[in-house]
BALUMLUM-587532 format. One record per residue (C-alpha): x, y, z. Coordinates in steps of 0.05 Angstrom, whole numbers, plus 5000, padded with zeros to 4 digits. Layout:
BALUMLUM-587532
X;Y;Z
...
END
This chain:
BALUMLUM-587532
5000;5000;5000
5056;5048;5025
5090;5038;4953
5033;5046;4919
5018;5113;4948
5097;5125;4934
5082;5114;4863
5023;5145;4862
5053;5219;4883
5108;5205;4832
5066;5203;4771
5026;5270;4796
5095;5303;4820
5144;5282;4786
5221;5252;4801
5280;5282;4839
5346;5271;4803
5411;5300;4814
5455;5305;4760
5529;5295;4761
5577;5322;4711
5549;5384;4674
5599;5397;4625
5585;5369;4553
5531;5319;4550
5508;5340;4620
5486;5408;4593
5444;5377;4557
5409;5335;4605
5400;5395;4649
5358;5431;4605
5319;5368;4585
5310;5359;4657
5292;5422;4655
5236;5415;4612
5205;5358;4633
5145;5351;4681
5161;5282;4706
5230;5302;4730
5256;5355;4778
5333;5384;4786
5353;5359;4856
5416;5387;4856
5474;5388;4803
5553;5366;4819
5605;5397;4779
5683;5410;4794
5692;5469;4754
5658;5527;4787
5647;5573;4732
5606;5527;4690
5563;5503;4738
5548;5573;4768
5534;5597;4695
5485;5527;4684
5452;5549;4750
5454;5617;4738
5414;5604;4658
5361;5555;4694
5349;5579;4760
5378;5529;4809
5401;5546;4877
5463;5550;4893
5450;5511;4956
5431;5453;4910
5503;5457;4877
5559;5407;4900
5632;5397;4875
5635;5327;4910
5583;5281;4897
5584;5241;4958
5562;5309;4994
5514;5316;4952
5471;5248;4956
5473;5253;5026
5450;5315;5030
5399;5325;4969
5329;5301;4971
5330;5256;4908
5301;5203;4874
5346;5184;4830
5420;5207;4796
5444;5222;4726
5510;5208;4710
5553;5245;4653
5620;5243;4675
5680;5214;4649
5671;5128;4643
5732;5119;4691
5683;5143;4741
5615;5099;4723
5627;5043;4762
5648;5084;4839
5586;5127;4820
5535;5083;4804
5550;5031;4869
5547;5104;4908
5482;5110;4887
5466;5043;4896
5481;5044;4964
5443;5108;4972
5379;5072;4952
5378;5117;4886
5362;5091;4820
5408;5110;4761
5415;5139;4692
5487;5127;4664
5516;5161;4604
5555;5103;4556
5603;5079;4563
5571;5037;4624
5649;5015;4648
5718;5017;4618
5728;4953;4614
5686;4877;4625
5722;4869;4696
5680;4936;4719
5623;4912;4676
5618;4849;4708
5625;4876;4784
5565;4928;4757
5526;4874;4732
5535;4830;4803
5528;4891;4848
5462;4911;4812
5431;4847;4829
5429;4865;4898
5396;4930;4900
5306;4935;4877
5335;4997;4836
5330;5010;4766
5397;5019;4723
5382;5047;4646
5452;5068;4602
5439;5119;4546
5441;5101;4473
5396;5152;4455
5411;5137;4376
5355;5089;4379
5309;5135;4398
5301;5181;4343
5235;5175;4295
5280;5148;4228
5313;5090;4264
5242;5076;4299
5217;5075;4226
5278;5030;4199
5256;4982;4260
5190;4979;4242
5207;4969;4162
5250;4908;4188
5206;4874;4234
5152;4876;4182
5200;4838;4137
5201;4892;4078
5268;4866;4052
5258;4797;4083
5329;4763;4120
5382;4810;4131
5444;4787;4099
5493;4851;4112
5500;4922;4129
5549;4969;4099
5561;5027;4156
5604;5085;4151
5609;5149;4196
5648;5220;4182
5653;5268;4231
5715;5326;4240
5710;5338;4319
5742;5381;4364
5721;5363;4436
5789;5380;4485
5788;5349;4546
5789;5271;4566
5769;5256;4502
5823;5267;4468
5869;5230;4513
5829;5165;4500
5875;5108;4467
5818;5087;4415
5771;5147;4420
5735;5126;4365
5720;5053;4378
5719;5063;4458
5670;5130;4461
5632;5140;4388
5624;5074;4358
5591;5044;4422
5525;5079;4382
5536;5055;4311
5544;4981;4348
5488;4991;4386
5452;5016;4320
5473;4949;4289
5439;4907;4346
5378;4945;4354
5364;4937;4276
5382;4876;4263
5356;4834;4332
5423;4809;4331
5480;4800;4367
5555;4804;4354
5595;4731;4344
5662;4757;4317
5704;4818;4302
5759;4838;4262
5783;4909;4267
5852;4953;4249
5843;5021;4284
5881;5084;4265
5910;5152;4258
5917;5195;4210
5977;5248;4200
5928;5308;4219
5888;5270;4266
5892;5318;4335
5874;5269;4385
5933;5234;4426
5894;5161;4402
5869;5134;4344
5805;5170;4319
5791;5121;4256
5776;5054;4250
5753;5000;4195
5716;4946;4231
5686;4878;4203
5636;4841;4242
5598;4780;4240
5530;4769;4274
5477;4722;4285
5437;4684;4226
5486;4697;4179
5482;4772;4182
5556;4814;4165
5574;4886;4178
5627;4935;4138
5643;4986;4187
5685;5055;4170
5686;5103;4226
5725;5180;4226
5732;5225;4274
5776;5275;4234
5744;5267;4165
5759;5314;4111
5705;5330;4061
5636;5319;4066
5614;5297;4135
5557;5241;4156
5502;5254;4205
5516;5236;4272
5484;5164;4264
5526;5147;4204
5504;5125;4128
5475;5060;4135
5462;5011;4083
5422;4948;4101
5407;4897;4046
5365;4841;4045
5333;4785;3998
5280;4834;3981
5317;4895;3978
5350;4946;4005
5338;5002;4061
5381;5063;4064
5388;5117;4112
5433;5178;4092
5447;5246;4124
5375;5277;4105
5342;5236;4164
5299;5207;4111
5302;5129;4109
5282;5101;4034
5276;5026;4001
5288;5009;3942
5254;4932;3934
5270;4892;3881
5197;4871;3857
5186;4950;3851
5206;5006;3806
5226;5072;3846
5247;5096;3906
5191;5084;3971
5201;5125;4026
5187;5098;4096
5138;5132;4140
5146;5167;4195
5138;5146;4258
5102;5193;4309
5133;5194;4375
5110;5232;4439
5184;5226;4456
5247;5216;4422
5326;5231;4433
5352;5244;4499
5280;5257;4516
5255;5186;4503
5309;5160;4547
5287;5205;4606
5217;5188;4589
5235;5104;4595
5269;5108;4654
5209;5144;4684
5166;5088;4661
5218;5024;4688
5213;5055;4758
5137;5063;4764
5127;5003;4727
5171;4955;4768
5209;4925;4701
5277;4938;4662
5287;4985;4621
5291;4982;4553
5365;4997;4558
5388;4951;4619
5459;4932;4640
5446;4856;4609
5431;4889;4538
5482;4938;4548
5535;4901;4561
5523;4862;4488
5538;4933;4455
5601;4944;4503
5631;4870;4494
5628;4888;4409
5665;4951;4427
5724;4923;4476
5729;4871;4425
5753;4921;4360
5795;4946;4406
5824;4880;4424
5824;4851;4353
5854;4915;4329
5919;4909;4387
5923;4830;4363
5919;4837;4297
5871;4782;4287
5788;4773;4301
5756;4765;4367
5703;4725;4387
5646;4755;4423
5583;4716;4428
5593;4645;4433
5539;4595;4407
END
């Protein structure tokens, strides 16, 4: 009874969430926190002063509600739950912090920095009733919701392989660029995901060769040519750039996906079109309507896991699957040879 009046006043009031780490990203998420009706700004955490006095400053928040150590700041905030967009050497102390707060939590990806964090994440989090969700927002926007729904309905009937390729010329600064594999250990973690989510597949093997070019300005390698093998057959030609010259992709990459039936193709215009071979032309998928999408989707579903009692759609178990693919480029590309990662 006690929880059900506890979930009751959520749904009329809203959530508490403190947010930590409000540079990059975390701007973001505060105003789309902001915004929302079903969640409330606890309290932000932030060790650079001047940003997060300027953040409070733009939207209001007290600067009694500000903290530069997070610890402080759990025990002293009246919160619900935390959202964490900080660098991913600090996931894994965060999240169990939380844990053992009794707060439920909303991690930016990378979930860990490696499988050995992963795995203590994954066994820790079976011993809390609180709800873990990692952002992969890509999957969230209306096109690859449309794509989805295309492939579920069998439009180009079995999958046989995906040609993938992403462009982007990025300056971030910062821990970024001090990353050994930026691309394959921060960006590609969505294309992968991207691949999984369309496909209903998972990963069995990869081969990868990661590298970097004479301009490149990150300290690691910011390009990478990946080739992966999933279930039922299905095979993936990845290309990936952080310091591209010439004429740049969207943010989700050019994706190719061909099947027995046809083809479905998703470029930078955000439109997704197949081209079947029974048909003349060009068909253009629908769009789906969402009441939610992006970053705003993802606040949306971890909402609904909490007063629902359930996983969320992007749990540490399916999470991991993405993370494993990722680990395993970077692995393959240090060996020089492929790497398993899914055995039957």
């Amino acid at each position: 009874m006690e929880n059900t009046k506890r979930m009751e006043n959520y749904k009329m009031n809203g959530f508490k969430i403190i947010i930590i780490g409000v540079g990059g990203i975390g701007q973001a998420w505060v105003s789309i926190v902001k915004s929302s009706k079903e969640w409330h700004i606890a309290g932000l955490v932030e060790q650079r002063k001047d940003i997060v006095r300027k953040i409070a400053n733009e939207y209001g928040i007290p600067l009694n509600n500000i903290f530069t150590d997070y610890k402080t700041a759990i025990r002293k905030l009246d919160a619900d739950a935390v959202l964490i967009a900080t660098p991913p050497e600090t996931h894994k102390e965060l999240i169990l912090e939380s844990f053992h707060a009794g707060l439920h939590v909303l991690c930016e990806k990378p979930l860990a920095i490696n499988m050995i964090e992963a795995e203590k994440l994954r066994r820790e989090s079976k011993k809390f009733n609180l709800k873990l969700m990692i952002n992969q927002n890509y999957r969230w926007w209306w096109f690859i919701q449309s794509i989805k729904k295309y492939l579920d309905k069998g439009m180009i009937g079995k999958i046989s392989y995906l040609n993938y390729e992403f462009h982007k010329c990025s300056h971030f600064g910062g821990w970024r660029e001090k990353l050994e594999d930026i691309l394959l250990e921060d960006m590609a973690i969505h294309h992968f995901d991207l691949m999984r989510y369309l496909t209903g597949k998972d990963c069995l093997e990869v081969y990868a060769n990661s590298f970097k070019p004479r301009w490149s300005w990150f300290n690691g390698n910011p390009c990478a040519s990946v080739l992966l093998k999933f279930e039922d057959g299905i095979y993936v030609n990845y290309f990936g750039s952080w310091v591209a010259r010439g004429k740049e992709s969207s943010w989700h990459g050019d994706i190719r996906i061909v099947g027995e039936k046809g083809t479905i193709y998703l470029g930078s215009d955000n439109r997704p079109v197949a081209i079947l071979t029974n048909k003349t032309g060009i068909y253009q998928l629908e769009k789906v309507k969402m009441h939610y999408s992006d970053l705003k989707y993802t606040l949306h579903e971890f909402r609904s896991s909490i007063l629902e009692d359930r996983l969320p759609e992007i749990n540490i178990e399916d999470n991991i699957k993405t993370l494993t693919i990722s680990w395993a480029a970077i692995k393959s590309s240090k060996d020089g040879k492929p790497v398993v990662t899914l055995r039957k």
